[in-house]
C-alpha positions in Angstrom: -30.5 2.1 16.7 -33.6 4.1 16.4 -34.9 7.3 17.0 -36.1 8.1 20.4 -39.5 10.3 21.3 -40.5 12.0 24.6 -42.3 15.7 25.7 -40.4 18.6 27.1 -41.8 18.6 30.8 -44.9 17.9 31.9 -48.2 17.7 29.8 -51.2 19.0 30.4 -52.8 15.4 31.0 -49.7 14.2 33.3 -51.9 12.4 36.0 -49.0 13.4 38.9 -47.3 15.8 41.0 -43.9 14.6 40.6 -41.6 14.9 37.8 -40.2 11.8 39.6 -43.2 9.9 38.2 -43.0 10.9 34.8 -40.3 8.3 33.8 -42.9 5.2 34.6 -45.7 7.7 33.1 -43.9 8.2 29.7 -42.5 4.4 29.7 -46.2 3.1 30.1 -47.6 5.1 27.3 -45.0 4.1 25.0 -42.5 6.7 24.9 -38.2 6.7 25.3 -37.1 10.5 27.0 -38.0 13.3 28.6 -36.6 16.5 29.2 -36.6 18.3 32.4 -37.1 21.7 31.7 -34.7 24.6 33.9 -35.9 27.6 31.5 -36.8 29.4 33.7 -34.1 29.1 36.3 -32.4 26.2 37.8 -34.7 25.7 40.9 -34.3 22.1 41.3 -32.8 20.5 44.4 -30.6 17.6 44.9 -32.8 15.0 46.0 -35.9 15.5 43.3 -33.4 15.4 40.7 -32.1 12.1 41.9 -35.4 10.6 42.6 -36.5 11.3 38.9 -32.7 10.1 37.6 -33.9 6.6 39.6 -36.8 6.6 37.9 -35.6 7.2 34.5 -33.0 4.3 35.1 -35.8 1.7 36.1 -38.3 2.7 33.6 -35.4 2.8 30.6 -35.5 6.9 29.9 -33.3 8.9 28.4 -33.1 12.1 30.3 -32.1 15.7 29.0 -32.3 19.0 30.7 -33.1 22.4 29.3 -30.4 25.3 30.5 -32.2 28.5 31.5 -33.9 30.5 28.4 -32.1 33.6 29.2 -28.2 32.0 28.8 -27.0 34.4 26.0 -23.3 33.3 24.2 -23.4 36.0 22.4 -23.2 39.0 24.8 -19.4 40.2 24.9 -19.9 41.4 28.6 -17.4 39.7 31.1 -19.9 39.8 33.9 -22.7 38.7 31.3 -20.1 36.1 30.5 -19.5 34.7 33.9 -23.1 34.8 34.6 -23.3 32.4 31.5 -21.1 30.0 32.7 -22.6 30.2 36.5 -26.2 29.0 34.7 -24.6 26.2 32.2 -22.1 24.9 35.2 -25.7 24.8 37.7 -27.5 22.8 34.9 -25.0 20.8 34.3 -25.0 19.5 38.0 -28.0 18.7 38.3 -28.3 17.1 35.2 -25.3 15.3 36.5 -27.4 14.8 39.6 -30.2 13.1 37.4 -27.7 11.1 35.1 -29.1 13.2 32.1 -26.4 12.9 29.3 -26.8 16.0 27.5 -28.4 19.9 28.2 -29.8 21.8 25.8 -28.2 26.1 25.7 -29.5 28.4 23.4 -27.3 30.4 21.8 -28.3 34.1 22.4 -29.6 37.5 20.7 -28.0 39.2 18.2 -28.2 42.9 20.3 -27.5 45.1 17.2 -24.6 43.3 15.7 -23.9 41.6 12.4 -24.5 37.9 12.5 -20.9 37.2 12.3 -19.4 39.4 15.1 -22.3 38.0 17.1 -20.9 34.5 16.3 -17.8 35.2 17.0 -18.5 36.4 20.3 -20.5 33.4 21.1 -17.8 31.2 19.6 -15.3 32.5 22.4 -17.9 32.6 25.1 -19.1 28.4 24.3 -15.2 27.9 24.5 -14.8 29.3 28.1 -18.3 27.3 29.1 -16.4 24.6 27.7 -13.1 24.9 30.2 -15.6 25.4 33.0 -17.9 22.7 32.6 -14.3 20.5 32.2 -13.1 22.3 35.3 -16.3 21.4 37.4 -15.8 17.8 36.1 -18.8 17.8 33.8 -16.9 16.9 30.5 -18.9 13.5 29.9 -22.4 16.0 29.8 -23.1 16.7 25.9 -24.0 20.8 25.4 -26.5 21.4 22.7 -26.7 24.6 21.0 -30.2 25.2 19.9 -31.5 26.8 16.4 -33.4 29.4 17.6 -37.0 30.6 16.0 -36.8 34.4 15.7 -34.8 36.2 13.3 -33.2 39.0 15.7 -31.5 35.8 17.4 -28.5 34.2 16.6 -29.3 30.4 15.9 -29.9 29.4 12.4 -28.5 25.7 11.2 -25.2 27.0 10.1 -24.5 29.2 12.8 -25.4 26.1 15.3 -23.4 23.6 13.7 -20.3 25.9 13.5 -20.7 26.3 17.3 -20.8 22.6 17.3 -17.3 22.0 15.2 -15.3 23.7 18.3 -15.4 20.6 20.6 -16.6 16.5 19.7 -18.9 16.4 22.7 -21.2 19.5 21.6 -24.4 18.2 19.7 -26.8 20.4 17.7 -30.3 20.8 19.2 -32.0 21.5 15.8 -35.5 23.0 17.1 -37.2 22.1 13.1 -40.3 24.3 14.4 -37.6 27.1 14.9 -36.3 27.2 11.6 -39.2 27.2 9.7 -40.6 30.2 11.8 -37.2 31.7 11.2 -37.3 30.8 7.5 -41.0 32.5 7.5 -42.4 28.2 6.2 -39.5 28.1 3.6 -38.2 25.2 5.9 -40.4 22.7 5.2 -41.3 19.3 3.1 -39.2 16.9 1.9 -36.5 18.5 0.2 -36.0 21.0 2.9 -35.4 18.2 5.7 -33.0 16.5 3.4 -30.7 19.2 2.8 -30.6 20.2 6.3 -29.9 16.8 7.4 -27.5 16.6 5.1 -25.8 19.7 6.3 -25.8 18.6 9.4 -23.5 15.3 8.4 -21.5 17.5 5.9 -20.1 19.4 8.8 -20.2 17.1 11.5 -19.7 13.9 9.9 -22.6 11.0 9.8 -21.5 9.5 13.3 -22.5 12.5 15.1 -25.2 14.0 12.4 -27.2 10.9 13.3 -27.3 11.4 17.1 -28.4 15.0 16.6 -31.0 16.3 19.2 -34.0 17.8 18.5 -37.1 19.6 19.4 -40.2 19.7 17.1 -43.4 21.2 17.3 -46.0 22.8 15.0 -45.3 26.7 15.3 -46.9 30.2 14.5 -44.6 33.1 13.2 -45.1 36.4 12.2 -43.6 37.7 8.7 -41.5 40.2 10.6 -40.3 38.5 13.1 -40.0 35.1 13.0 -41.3 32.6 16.1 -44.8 33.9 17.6 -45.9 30.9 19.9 -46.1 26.8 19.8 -49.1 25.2 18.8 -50.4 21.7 18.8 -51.2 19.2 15.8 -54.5 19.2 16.5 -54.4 23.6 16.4 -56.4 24.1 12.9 -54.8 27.0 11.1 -52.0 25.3 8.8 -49.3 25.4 11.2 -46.4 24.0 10.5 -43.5 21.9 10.1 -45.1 18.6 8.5 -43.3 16.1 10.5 -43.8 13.3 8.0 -41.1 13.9 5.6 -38.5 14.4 8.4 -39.9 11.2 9.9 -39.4 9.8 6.4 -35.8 10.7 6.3 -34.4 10.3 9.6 -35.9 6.8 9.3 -34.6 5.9 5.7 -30.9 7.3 7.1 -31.0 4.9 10.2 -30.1 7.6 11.8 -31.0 7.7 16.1 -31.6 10.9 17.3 -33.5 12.3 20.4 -37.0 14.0 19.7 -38.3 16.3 22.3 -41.6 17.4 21.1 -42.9 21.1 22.6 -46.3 21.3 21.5 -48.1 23.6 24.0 -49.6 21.4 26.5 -50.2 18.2 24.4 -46.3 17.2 24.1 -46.7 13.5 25.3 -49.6 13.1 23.2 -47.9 14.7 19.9 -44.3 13.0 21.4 -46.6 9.3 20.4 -48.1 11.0 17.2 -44.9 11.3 16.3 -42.9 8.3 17.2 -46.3 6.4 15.3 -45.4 7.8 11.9 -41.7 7.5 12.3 -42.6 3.5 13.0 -44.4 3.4 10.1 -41.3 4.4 7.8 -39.3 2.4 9.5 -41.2 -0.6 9.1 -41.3 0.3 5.6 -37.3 0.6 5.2 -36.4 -2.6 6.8 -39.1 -4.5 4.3 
């Protein structure tokens, strides 16, 4: 198995209307998945999202979709709470609606608490999402927690993959632009993408570590605060992650995870930037 590549939504130089023709778009250029963005609310109706889950069938892509932006685990309020579960449960149908195998949450905002309280809380809140999603009959759906950029939120690696140890079908969405914006650019090079990667199997085992999903993308942060905006690879300025030596290692590990690149407005162009390199160091492991 290898890794797959694909944008999150729709590019700036998608030549159609419909999201139902981005599955034949993305498999013509050369890319594997897509992910149908719901951040800002889940808007989409029953027949679209079946007419792009025929699509990604024929053309052989993997779908995802992204839960709304504003889903926060970690606010202890019951009616915050059931909100919560009312936006995962609504992704999670029509993802079910498009065949889309797993939906990406993120995990919340810290609101004035220590990190662990604030983990705690969203501990007990992903639980009861859990027993809903089951309840609704949505148990074969993968959740994936997402490492969030800005410091003030909760998300870092750890945090995410503890999330991830309460159930076998939740898989970490480990946004590498996030943590290096979180980490102020300390997250970065080689030795930094092999000791998160190997965190991630130290907790979670290999079998799952190497199926991880991701997001990637060249970001911009601010030394107070963490994530300021995504940029492109072309954007001059030093932006980073360097995407080689994670291409390097994922690719020496045989590992086969999702990449969902969120460059602003050139993500199918960066998604095949991106799936080139990885080739190339996989061509160079299997010599």
């Amino acid at each position: 198995m290898s890794a797959i590549f694909g944008p999150a939504g729709n590019a700036e130089n998608f030549p159609y209307k419909s999201s139902a023709d981005a599955p034949r778009w993305l498999r013509e250029i050369g890319l594997d998945c897509y992910e149908y963005q719901c951040g800002k609310g889940v808007h989409v109706g029953e027949a679209t999202a079946r007419k792009v889950g025929l699509a990604a069938a024929e053309h052989g892509i993997a779908l995802s979709l992204h839960a709304p932006y504003f889903i926060n685990l970690a606010n202890p309020d019951p009616g915050a709470l059931q909100k919560t579960v009312g936006y995962i449960t609504g992704a999670c149908l029509v993802a079910d609606w498009m065949g889309a195998k797993r939906v990406v949450i993120h995990s919340g905002a810290l609101m004035g608490r220590a990190r662990r309280e604030a983990l705690d809380i969203a501990r007990r809140s992903l639980g009861e999402v859990i027993q809903a999603c089951d309840g609704a009959g949505f148990g074969h759906i993968a959740l994936c927690p997402e490492t969030m950029g800005k410091i003030n939120q909760l998300g870092d690696l750890d945090e995410v993959l503890e999330l991830c140890t309460l159930d076998e079908r939740l898989i970490p969405c480990v946004d590498f632009g996030h943590l290096y914006a979180r980490s102020l650019g300390a997250d970065d090079g080689a030795e930094a993408m092999e000791r998160m990667l190997d965190r991630m199997e130290e907790v979670l085992g290999e079998e799952r570590a190497a199926r991880f999903h991701s997001h990637f993308s060249h970001i911009e942060f601010t030394p107070n605060g963490g994530e300021k905006c995504h940029r492109t690879f072309a954007d001059d300025g030093g932006y980073g992650p360097d995407w080689a030596p994670l291409a390097q290692a994922v690719a020496r590990r045989g590992w086969s995870p999702s990449f969902i690149c969120e460059s602003a407005g050139t993500q199918a162009q960066d998604a095949l930037e991106m799936k080139r390199v990885y080739q190339e160091f996989e061509r160079g492991v299997s010599r």
